[in-house]
N, C-alpha and C positions, 0 to 999 in steps of 0.2 A: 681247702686241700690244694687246691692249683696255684695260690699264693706260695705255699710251703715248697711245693716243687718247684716252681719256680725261686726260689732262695736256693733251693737245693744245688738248682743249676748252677745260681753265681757262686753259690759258695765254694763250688766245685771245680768253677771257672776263676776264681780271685785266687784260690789256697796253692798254685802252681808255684816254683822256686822262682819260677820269671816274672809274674805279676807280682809277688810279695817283693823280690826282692826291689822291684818297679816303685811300689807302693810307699814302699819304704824311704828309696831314695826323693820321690818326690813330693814326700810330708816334710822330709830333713829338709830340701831344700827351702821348700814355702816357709818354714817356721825360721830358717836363717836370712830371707828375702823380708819375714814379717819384722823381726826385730832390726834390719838396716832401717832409716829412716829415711824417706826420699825415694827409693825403690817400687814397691808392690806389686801386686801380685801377674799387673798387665804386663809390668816390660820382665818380670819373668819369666812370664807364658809366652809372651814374644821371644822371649829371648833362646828358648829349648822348644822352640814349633819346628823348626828347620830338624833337630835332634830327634825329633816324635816322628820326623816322613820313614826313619832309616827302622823302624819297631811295628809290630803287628798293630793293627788298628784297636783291638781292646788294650793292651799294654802303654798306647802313646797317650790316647783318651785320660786311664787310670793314672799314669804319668804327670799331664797337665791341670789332673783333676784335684792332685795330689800337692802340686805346687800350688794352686788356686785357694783349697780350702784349708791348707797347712799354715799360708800366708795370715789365715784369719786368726789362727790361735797366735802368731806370734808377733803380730802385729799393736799387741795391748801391752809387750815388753817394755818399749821405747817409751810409750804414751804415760806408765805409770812412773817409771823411773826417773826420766827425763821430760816429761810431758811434752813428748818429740810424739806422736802417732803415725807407726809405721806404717798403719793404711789408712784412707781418709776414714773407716767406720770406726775406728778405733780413736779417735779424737773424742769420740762422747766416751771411754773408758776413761780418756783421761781429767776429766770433769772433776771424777771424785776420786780415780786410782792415783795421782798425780799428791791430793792431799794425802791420802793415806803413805804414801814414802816419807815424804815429808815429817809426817810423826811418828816414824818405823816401823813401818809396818808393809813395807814392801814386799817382803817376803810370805805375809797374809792373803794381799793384793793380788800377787802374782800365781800361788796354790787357787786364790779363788777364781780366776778367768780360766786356768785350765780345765777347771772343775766343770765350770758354766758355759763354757766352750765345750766339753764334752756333752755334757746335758743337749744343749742346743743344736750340736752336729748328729748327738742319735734319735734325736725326736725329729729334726728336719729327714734326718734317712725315712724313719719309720712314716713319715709323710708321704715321701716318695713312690714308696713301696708298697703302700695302702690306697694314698688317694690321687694317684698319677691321672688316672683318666678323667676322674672328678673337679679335678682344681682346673687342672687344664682346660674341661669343658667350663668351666666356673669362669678364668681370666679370656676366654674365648670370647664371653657373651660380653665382656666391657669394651663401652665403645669410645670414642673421643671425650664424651659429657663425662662418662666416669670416671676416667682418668683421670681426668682436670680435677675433679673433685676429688680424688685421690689425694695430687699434688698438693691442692689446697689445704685440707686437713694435713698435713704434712709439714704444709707453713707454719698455720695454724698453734700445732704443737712445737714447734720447734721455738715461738715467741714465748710457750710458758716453761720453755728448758732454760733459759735465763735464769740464774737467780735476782736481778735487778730490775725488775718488773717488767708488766707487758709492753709500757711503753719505750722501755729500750729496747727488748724484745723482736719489736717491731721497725722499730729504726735501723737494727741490724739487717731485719730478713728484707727491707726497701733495698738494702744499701748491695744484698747479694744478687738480688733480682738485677738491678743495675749492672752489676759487675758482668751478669749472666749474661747481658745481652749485647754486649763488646764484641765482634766480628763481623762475617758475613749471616748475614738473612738466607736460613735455607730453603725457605721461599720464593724472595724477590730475586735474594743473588747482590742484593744491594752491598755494603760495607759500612757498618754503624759505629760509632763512637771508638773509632780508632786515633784519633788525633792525626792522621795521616801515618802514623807508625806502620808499615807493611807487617813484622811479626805479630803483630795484633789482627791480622783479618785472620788466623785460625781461634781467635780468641784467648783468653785467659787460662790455662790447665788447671786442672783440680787439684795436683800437686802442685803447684808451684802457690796455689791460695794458701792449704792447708799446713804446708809447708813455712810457708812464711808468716801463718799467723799466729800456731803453734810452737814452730821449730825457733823460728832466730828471735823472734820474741823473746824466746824466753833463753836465749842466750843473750843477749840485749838485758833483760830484769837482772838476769847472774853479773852480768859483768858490773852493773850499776849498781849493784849489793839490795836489789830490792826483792830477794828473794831469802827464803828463811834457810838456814842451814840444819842440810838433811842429817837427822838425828842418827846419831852412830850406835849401835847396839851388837850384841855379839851374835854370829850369824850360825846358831846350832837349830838342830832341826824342830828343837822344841818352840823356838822364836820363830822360824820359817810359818809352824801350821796353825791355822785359825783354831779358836778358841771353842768351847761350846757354843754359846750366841752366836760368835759368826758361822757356826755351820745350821742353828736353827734359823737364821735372816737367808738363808741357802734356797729353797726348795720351792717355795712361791713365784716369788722374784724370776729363779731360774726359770721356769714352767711357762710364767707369763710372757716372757723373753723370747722363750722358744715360739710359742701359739703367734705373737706378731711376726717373730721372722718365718717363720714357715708360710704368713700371707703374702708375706709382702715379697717373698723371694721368689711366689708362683708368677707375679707381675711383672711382665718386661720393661726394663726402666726403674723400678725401684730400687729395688736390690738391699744390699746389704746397711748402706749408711744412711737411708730411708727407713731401714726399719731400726735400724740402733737409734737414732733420735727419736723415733716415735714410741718405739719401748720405754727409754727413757724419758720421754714425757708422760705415759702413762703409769708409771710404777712411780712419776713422782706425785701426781697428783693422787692418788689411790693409798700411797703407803702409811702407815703410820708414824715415822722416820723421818716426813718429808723436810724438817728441818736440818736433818744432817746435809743433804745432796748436797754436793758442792762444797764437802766440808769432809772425807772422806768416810760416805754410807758404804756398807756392803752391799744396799742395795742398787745403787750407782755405778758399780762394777761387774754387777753379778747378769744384770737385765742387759745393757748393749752389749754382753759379749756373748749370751745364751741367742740373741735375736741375729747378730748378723753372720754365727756361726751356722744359724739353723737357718739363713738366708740362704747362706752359700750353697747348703745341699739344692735345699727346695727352685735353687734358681735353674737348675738343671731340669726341672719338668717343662716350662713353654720351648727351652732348648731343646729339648729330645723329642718330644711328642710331638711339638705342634712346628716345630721349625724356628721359632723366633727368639732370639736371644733375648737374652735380659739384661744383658751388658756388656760392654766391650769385650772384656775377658772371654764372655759366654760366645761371641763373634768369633773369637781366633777358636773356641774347640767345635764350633760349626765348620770352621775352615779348615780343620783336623782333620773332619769325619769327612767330608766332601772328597778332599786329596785321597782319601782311603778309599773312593769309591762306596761308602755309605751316604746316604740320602737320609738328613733326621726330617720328621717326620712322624705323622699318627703310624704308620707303615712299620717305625724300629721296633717297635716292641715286637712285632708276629715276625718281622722278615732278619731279626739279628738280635733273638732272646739270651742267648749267649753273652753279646757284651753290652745289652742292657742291664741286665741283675746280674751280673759280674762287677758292674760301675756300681751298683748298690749294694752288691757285697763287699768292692773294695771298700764303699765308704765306713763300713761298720770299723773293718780290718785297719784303716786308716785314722780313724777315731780315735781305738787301742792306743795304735803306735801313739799318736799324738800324747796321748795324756799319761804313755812311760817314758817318752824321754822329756815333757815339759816340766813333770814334777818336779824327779832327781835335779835339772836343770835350774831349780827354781834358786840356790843357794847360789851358782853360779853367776846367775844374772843381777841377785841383790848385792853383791860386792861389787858391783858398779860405784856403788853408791860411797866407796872408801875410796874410789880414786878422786884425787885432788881436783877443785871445779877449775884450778889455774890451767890442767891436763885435759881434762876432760870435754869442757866447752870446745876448745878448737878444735878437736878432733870432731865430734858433733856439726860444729859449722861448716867442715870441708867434705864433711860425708852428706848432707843434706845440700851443698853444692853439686856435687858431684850425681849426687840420685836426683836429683833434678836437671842435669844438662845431660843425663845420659838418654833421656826419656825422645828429646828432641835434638839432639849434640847441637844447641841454640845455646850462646853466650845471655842473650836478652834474655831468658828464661832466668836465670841467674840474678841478674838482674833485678830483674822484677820481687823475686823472692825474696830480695834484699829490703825492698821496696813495702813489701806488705810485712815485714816483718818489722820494721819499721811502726805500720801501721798499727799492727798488733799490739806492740807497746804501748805505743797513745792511746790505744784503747785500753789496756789495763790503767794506766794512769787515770782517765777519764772516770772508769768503773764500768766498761760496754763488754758484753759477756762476746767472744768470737763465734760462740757455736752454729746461734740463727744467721750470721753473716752465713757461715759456710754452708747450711744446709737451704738458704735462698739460692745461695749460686747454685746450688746441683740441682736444684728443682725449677728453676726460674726460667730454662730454656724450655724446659718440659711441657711445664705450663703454657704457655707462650704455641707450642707447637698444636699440646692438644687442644685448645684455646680455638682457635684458629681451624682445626680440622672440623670440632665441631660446628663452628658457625659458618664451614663453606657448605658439611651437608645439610643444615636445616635452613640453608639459603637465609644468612642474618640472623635467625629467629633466636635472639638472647633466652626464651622461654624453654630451650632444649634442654637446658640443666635443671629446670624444675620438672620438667613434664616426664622425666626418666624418671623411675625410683630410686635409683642406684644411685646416682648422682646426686638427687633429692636430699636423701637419708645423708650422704656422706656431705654437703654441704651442712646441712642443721646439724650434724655434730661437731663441724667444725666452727658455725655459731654459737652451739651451746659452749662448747670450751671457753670462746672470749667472753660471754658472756658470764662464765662459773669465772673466770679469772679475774676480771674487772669488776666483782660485787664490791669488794672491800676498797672504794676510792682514799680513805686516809692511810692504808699499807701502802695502798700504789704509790700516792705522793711522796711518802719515805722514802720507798723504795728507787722513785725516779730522783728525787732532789737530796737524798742520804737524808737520815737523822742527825739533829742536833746533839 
């Protein structure tokens, strides 16, 4: 009964003409922020905080809350279309959304991610809302050891999201670790594998990797004709909507998606693009399908967008409750609430129940909106696919310029993007899958920190990861995985050296 009332409140509190119409405006925006590529959701929340000091403190919150997890649903646009990924967790959408255009069926693709992105955003709310004090006390009790073994399994999986076996797999997630540890030491304070380059001691951006291994890649493949030409179809609503099968391969998939994002969103540090690759390496190993992935599955679409939709909610409980962000983004609506003279904290909930389940009533309310105007939408964005590739790539390459030099207004950033997009091609040439590159780099500092955190509090003692359970348990699944994956040694070798 004190649940309900408290719904009651927010609902009571979100249904005003000034937070709906709030609401509204800042789901539109996020979902037009998610489909630029190069953008996301950080320098949009950076870029309307200054515009949030001048609005009541629940109105600016629901505001940036609204750009934030708006950004998620429309962030899977670009990645299937163009297999450009408007946010980095939307690059595992584009794994399999990317083939599925390809064989016309974008407008399948694209009804599906709305769909799973709904799913995913009302099970991470209904998280929120149920087990706010639970998870919270839960990621409380993880300490350095756990972490680490978090990221690991992380790695882990992300070497059998390849489809070209564990041992390129593995070559990629070396190769991101590396790249991860390019800057200053926030330790030492040292300066590491910079080449003397001064724009490299803030290190390498996550957009400018994903960006460039995704994005001009594959403007790079178009231009050299090594890419296949996107099949034309006539674009009525009856070709838009999934078929029977694709709506029974729906419901699982979704569900499963959701339950990882709603863990991994309670974690500071993980967040959303942590639990898209790891959804997506569990639904590939478990599915019956698992030979479509990578070949456009529904279920390759359906799982990273239900996980890091339902991240985005759930990443709002160590932010509100307990104080601690969970990611950058989660930083600038601490620095929101702070300038309002709110303190988050275990404390918001009893000392400002108002625009706590007012933010979880907008998120229901924001849900809505999202999946009525992304449907209708859905015809809109698939006739992308009928403008001319002579048209369309350079506009593509000067907006993924441009959403990357806005980030740091740094020419070298530019640069660089040129640089690894470059790389990206050699690696499709090769046959090296980009994913586990990209999900080493974003893990690879991580590890590294809690790495290190652990082994200064048990003074050296490497035996800390085992003598945890938490740690323990999450280590040996992340051995049993290589060890299920590397049973079949003559798959593997195929798979590393191709078939004859």
């Amino acid at each position: 009964m004190e649940l309900l009332g408290n719904l009651a409140l927010g609902f009571a509190a979100a249904t005003t003409l000034e937070i709906l119409t709030v609401c509204f405006v800042g789901v539109l925006l996020g979902t037009f922020v998610g489909v630029l590529p190069g953008i996301g959701p950080l320098a949009a929340v950076a870029m309307l905080l200054p515009v949030s000091f001048h609005l009541p403190a629940e109105a600016a919150l629901i505001l940036l809350a609204g750009v934030y997890y708006g950004a998620e649903y429309g962030g899977s646009t670009a990645s299937i279309l163009l297999n450009i990924p408007g946010t980095p967790s939307a690059s595992v959408t584009a794994l399999d959304g990317f083939p599925m255009a390809q064989k016309g069926r974008a407008g399948v693709a694209l009804v599906l991610t709305a769909v799973a992105s709904f799913v995913g955003g009302i099970v991470g709310v209904i998280v929120t809302a149920l087990l706010s004090p639970a998870l919270a006390g839960f990621a409380l009790q993880f300490g350095p050891a756990e972490y680490f073994a978090v990221m690991v399994l992380g790695l882990v999986a992300a070497t059998v999201v390849g489809g070209r076996g564990i041992v390129r797999g593995l070559a990629m997630v070396c190769l991101g670790l590396l790249l991860g540890t390019i800057g200053v030491d926030v330790n030492s304070g040292a300066t590491r594998f910079t080449g003397g380059i001064p724009n490299l001691r803030d290190g390498i951006g996550l957009v400018v990797v994903a960006m460039g291994l995704f994005g001009v890649s594959e403007v790079i493949a178009s231009i050299r004709g090594n890419t296949r030409q996107k099949v034309s179809q006539p674009l009525n609503w009856r070709n838009l909507m999934p078929n029977r099968e694709d709506w029974r391969r729906v419901p699982g998939p979704a569900l499963r998606g959701s339950a990882v994002g709603s863990f991994f969103g309670t974690l500071p540090g993980a967040g959303q693009t942590v639990a898209s690759f790891v959804g997506y390496a569990v639904e590939k190993r478990i599915s019956r399908n698992k030979n479509q992935f990578g070949d456009g599955a529904v279920e390759g679409v359906v799982v990273p967008e239900s996980a890091n939709n339902a991240a985005a909610q759930t990443a709002f409980i160590p932010t509100l409750t307990l104080g601690i962000p969970g990611s950058t983004t989660m930083a600038l609506m601490l620095g929101a609430l702070m300038i309002h003279g709110i303190t988050p904290g275990p404390r918001l909930i009893t000392d400002h129940p108002s625009l706590f389940w007012g933010l979880v009533a907008s998120f229901v309310i924001g849900n809505l909106m999202l999946l009525v105007l992304n449907i209708p939408l859905v015809g809109l964005w698939a006739r992308i696919l009928r403008v001319p590739h002579a048209m369309l790539y350079p506009i593509v390459a000067v907006l993924i310029c441009l959403g990357v030099y806005s980030l740091r207004l740094n020419l070298f950033d530019v640069w660089l993007t040129l640089g690894f997009g470059l790389l990206g091609y050699a690696m499709r040439l090769w046959r090296f899958e980009p994913a586990p590159l990209l999900i080493g780099f974003v893990l690879g500092p991580m590890i590294e920190e809690y790495f290190r955190r652990a082994m200064l509090l048990s003074r050296g003692d490497p035996m800390v990861f085992l003598e945890r359970s938490g740690s323990a348990t999450l280590l040996g699944i992340a051995v049993a995985l290589l060890i299920v994956a590397g049973l079949q040694p003559r798959k593997l070798i195929q798979r590393v050296f191709g078939s004859p």
